[in-house]
N, C-alpha and C positions, 0 to 999 in steps of 0.2 A: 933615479938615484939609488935604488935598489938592487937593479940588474947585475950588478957584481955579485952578492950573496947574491940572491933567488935564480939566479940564471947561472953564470959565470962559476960559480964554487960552489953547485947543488949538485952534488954526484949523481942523483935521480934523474938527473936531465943528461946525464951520456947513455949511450947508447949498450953500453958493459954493465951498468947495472940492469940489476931485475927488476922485469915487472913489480913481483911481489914488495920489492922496495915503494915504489911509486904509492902503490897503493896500502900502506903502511907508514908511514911518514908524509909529514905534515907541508905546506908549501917550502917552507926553507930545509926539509931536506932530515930533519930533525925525528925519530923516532913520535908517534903518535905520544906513548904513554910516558914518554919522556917529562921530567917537571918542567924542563927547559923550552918544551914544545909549547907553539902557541895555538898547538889545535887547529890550525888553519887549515882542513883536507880539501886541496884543489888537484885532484889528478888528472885531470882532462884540462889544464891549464900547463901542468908537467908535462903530460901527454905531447901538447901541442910545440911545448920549446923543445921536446927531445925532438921532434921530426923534422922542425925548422935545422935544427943544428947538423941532423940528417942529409938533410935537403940542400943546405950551407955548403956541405962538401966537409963535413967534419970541423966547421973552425966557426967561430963568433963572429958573425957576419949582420951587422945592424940592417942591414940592407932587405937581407931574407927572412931574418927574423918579423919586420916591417912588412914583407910582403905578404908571407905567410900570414898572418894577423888578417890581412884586409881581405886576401881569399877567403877566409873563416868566418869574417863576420859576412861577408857576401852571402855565403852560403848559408849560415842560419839565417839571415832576412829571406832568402828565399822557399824554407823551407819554414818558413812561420804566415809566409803571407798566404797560402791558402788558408791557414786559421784565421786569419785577418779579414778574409771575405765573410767569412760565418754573419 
């Protein structure tokens, strides 16, 4: 219900902005030290819709977005289970 702002209308998440945005601004896109901001610093969550959107072919594609997601969580389960042997 969200993915319009946090996805769709967060300019952090094109490809044209800076890094340095990403990492400056809060999940919705909003200056950190902004009053407006809600402090929410997820950029490896940004990270992740900018490459899907990438990966999309440039356009909002639920599909890939979708996919993208479940390759990711694959991958950290796989990379946590030798911890999991400990």
């Amino acid at each position: 219900f969200d993915d319009l702002i946090a996805i769709q209308e967060n300019k952090d998440v094109l490809p044209e902005a800076g890094l340095d945005l990403v990492f400056s601004h809060d999940f919705w896109g909003q200056k950190l030290d902004d009053w407006q901001s809600h402090k929410s610093f997820r950029p490896l969550t940004i990270l992740s819709f900018r490459a899907s959107y990438i990966l999309a072919g440039r356009r909002w594609d639920e599909m890939h977005f979708h996919a993208a997601n479940v390759v990711l969580h694959a991958l950290v389960a796989l990379l946590v289970l030798p911890a999991a042997r400990l």
